[in-house]
ZAMARGU-4260 file (C-alpha; in steps of 0.2 Angstrom, whole numbers, plus 5000, padded with zeros to 4 digits):
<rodrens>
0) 5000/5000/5000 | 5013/5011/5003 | 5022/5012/4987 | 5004/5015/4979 | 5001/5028/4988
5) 5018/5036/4986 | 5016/5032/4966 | 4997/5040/4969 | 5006/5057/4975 | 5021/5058/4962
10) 5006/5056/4948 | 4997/5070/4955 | 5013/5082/4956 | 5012/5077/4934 | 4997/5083/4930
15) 4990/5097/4920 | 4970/5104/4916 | 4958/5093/4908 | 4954/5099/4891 | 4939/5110/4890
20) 4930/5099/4879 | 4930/5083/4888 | 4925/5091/4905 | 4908/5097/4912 | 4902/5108/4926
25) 4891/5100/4937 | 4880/5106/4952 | 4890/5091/4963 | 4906/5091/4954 | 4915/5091/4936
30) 4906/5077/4923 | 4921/5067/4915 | 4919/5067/4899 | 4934/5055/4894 | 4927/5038/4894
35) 4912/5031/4893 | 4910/5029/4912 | 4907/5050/4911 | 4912/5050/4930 | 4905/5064/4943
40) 4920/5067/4953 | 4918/5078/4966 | 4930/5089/4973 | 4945/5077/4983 | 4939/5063/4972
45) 4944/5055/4957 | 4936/5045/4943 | 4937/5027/4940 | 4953/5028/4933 | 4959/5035/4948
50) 4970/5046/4937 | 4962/5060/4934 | 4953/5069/4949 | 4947/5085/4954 | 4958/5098/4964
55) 4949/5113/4970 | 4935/5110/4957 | 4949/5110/4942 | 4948/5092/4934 | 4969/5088/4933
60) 4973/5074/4921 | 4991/5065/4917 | 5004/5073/4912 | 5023/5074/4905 | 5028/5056/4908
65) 5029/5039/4902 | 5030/5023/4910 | 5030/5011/4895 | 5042/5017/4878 | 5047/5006/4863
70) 5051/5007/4846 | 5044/4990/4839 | 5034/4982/4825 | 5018/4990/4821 | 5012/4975/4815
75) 5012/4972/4837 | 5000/4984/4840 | 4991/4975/4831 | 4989/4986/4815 | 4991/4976/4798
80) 4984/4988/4785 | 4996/5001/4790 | 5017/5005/4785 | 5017/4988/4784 | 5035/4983/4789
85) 5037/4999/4798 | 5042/5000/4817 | 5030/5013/4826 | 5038/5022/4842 | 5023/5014/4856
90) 5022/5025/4871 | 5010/5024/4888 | 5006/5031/4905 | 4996/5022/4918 | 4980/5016/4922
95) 4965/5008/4915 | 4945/5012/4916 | 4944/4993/4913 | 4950/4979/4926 | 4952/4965/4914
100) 4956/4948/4923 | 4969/4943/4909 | 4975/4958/4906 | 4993/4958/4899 | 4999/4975/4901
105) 4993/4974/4920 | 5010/4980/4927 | 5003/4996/4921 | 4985/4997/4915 | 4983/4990/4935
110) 4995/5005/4944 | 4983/5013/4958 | 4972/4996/4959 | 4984/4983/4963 | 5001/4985/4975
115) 5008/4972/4966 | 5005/4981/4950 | 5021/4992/4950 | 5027/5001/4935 | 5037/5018/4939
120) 5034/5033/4928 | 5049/5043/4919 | 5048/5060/4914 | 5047/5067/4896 | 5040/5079/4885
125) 5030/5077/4869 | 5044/5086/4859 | 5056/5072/4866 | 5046/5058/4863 | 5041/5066/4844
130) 5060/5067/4840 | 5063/5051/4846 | 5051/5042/4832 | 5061/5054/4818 | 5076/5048/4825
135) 5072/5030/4826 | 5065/5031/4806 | 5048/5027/4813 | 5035/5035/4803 | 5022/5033/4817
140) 5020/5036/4836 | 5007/5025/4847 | 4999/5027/4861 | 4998/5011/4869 | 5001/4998/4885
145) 4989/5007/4897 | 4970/5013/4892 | 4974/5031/4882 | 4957/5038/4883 | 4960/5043/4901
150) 4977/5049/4898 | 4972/5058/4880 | 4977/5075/4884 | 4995/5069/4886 | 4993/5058/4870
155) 4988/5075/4859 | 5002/5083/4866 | 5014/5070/4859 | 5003/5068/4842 | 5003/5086/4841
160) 5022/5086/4840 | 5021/5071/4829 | 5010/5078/4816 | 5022/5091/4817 | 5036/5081/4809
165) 5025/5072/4796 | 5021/5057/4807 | 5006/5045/4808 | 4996/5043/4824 | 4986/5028/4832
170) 4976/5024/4848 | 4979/5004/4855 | 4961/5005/4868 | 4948/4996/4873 | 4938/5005/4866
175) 4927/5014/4880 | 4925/5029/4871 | 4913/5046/4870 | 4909/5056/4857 | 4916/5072/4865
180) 4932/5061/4866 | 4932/5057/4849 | 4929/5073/4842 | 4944/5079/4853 | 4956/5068/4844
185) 4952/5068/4826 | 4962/5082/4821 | 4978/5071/4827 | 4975/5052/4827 | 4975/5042/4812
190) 4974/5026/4817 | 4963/5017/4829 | 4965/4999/4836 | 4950/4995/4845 | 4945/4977/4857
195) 4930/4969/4857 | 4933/4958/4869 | 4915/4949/4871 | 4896/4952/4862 | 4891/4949/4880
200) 4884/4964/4890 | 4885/4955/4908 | 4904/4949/4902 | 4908/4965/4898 | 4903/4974/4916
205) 4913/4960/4924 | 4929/4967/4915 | 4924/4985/4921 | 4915/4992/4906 | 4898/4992/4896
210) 4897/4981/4876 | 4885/4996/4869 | 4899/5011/4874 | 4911/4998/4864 | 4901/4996/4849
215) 4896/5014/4847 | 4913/5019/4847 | 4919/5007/4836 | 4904/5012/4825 | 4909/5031/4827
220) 4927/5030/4824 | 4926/5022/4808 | 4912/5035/4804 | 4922/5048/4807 | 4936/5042/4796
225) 4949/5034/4807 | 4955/5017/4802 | 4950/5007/4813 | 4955/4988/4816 | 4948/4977/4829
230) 4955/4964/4838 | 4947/4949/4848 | 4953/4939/4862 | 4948/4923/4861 | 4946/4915/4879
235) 4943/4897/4881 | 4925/4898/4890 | 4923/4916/4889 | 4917/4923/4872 | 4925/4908/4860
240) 4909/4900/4857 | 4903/4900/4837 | 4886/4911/4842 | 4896/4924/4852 | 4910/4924/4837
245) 4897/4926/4823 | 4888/4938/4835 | 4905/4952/4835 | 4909/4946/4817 | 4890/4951/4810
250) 4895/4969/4819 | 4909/4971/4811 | 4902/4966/4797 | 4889/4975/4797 | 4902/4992/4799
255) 4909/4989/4786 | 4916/4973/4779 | 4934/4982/4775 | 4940/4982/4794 | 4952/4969/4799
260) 4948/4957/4812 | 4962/4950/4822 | 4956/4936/4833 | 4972/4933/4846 | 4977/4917/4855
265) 4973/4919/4876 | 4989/4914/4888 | 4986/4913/4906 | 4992/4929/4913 | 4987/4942/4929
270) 4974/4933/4939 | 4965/4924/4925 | 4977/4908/4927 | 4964/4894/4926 | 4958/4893/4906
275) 4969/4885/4895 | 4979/4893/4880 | 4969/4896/4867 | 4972/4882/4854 | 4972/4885/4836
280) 4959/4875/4832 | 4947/4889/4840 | 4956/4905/4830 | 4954/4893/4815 | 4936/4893/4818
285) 4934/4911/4822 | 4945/4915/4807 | 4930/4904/4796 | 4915/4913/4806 | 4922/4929/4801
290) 4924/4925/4782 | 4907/4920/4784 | 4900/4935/4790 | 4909/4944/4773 | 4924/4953/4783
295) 4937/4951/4770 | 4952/4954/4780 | 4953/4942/4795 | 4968/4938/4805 | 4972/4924/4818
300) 4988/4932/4830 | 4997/4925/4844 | 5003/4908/4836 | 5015/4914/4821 | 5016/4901/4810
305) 5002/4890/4817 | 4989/4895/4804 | 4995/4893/4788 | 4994/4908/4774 | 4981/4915/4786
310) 4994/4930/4793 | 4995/4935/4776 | 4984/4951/4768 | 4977/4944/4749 | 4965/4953/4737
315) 4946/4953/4743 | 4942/4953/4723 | 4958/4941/4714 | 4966/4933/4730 | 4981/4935/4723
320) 4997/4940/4738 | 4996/4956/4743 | 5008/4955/4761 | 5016/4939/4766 | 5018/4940/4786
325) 5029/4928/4800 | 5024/4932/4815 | 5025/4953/4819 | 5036/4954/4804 | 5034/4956/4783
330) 5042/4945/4773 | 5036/4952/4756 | 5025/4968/4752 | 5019/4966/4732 | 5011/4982/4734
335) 5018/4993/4719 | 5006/5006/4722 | 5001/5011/4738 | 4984/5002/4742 | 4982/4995/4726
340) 4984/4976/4720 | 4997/4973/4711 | 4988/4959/4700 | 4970/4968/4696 | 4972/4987/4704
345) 4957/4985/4716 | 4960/4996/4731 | 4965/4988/4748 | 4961/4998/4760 | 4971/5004/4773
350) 4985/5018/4778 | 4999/5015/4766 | 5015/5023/4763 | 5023/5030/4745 | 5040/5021/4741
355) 5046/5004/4747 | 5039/4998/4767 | 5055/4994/4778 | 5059/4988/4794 | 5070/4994/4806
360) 5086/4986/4808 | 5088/4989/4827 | 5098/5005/4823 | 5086/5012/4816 | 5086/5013/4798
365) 5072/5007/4787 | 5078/4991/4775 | 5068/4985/4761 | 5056/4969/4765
</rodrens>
């Protein structure tokens, strides 16, 4: 307890004011505006997320420090229809306004709920962490490892500078948005990875949020023209059975059929230790379910190299080869012009680069793939 609460005062000496747009005067406190939990927090008090609280009716939010940075794969984030083979600089704060069981960022998604959750901040600024992705050739900058909704006055600092330098800008989240929230952001973020962890509303409370919040920013942010990718989860007696898996892939679907799904292979982590792996079999059958629904870009993750071509990106109209993928990594981008198929020129849709895609070769400079 005691190294939360010290961690709890040093976070609250790094803080700055809310944004005007995603706060709200109240007759018993200041209306959150940040996620969809839209807390009333009165004066002493913080919101769910315990990270952004209300000091002498002033809403103060995160600020000026990271406790997660990383210059890695963008294909990890997951995103796979964008700079394929391109590394993206991935950058978070702490806390969540989810308290996923299985969490796998729970070192710092978890900071203020659980002692044993202890991930120590360091202190940057935006400028800093914008140069750093120019000076690691990474043409994108990521928020990412804790939830960045509750920290997105921070993240629009750092995309603010990133723009700045010609770089593209995504959001990893659960998904727990507002429209307020949204709207904030779409000046600056390009790129929205989104989880849809269940098509269960009493599953999604236990995990800390509510499945109609999900699905309406899922179904905003792709209105609003951010691409979006989704990514699924799939837990062994959680949400893997066919009818909850045709259930999220009939949303989806119904979207629009051009956003990738990624259904991911669970491990035992955090305090969901008693499920199984998730076996292949069951991505395999997800992977199918989605097909059937009419996504045209569906990919099992988490198992590299267990299910066949199904890592790779083909044409929706002549399935011919578009990106061949091992793992996190591209092995072979056919792409001649950006977004279009080599072998019949129908559009793939996505955020493509001009010139030759590249990976970083850990110093830094892009390579052909």
């Amino acid at each position: 307890m005691a190294t939360s609460t010290s961690l709890k005062t040093l976070l609250a000496k790094n803080t700055a004011a809310a944004a005007p747009d995603l706060v709200r005067q109240d007759a018993k406190g200041l209306r959150c505006l940040a996620c969809g939990h839209r807390c009333l927090i009165r004066p002493g008090r913080s919101g769910v997320c315990r990270v952004r609280f209300n000091r002498d009716d002033e809403l103060r939010v995160p600020s000026g420090y990271v406790s997660g940075l990383q210059v890695d794969p963008i294909e990890k984030k997951p995103f796979y229809h964008a700079f394929p083979g391109r590394d993206a600089l991935s950058f978070g704060m702490l806390g969540c306004s989810f308290h996923c069981p299985y969490c796998q960022n729970w070192v710092t998604s978890q900071t203020l709920f659980d002692d044993q959750a202890v991930s120590m901040p360091r202190f940057v600024t935006a400028k800093q962490l914008a140069e750093l992705a120019v000076e690691h050739c990474a043409p994108a900058a990521v928020s990412t490892y804790n939830e960045p909704l509750i920290t997105i006055e921070w993240s629009v600092e750092v995309f603010k500078e990133a723009k700045a330098r010609g770089l593209v800008c995504g959001y990893v989240s659960n998904g727990n948005g507002t429209p307020e929230a949204l709207a904030f952001l779409r000046p600056y973020l390009d790129l929205f990875k989104i989880d849809l962890k269940c098509f269960d509303d009493k599953h999604y409370r236990k995990l800390g949020g509510v499945l109609s919040n999900v699905l309406a920013t899922i179904e905003q942010a792709a209105a609003s023209g951010y691409w979006v990718e989704i990514v699924t989860l799939v837990v062994p007696g959680f949400n893997d059975s066919d009818e909850e898996l045709s259930r999220i892939a009939a949303f989806i679907a119904g979207v629009s059929r051009n956003i990738p799904w990624h259904v991911t292979a669970f491990h035992p982590d955090y305090k969901m230790r008693d499920p199984r792996q998730t076996p292949v079999s069951a991505l395999l059958q997800a992977y199918d379910i989605g097909k059937a629904a009419g996504l045209k870009f569906v990919y099992p993750g988490n198992v590299h190299g267990g299910v066949g071509d199904r890592e790779n990106t083909f044409c929706p109209s002549c399935n011919a080869l578009i990106i061949r993928r091992s793992g996190f990594y591209v092995e072979e981008n056919r792409m001649k012009t950006p977004g279009k198929c080599p072998a019949c020129n129908v559009t793939i849709p996505g955020v493509w680069e001009d010139g030759s895609p590249g990976r970083s070769d850990g110093n830094g400079i892009p390579r052909p793939v």
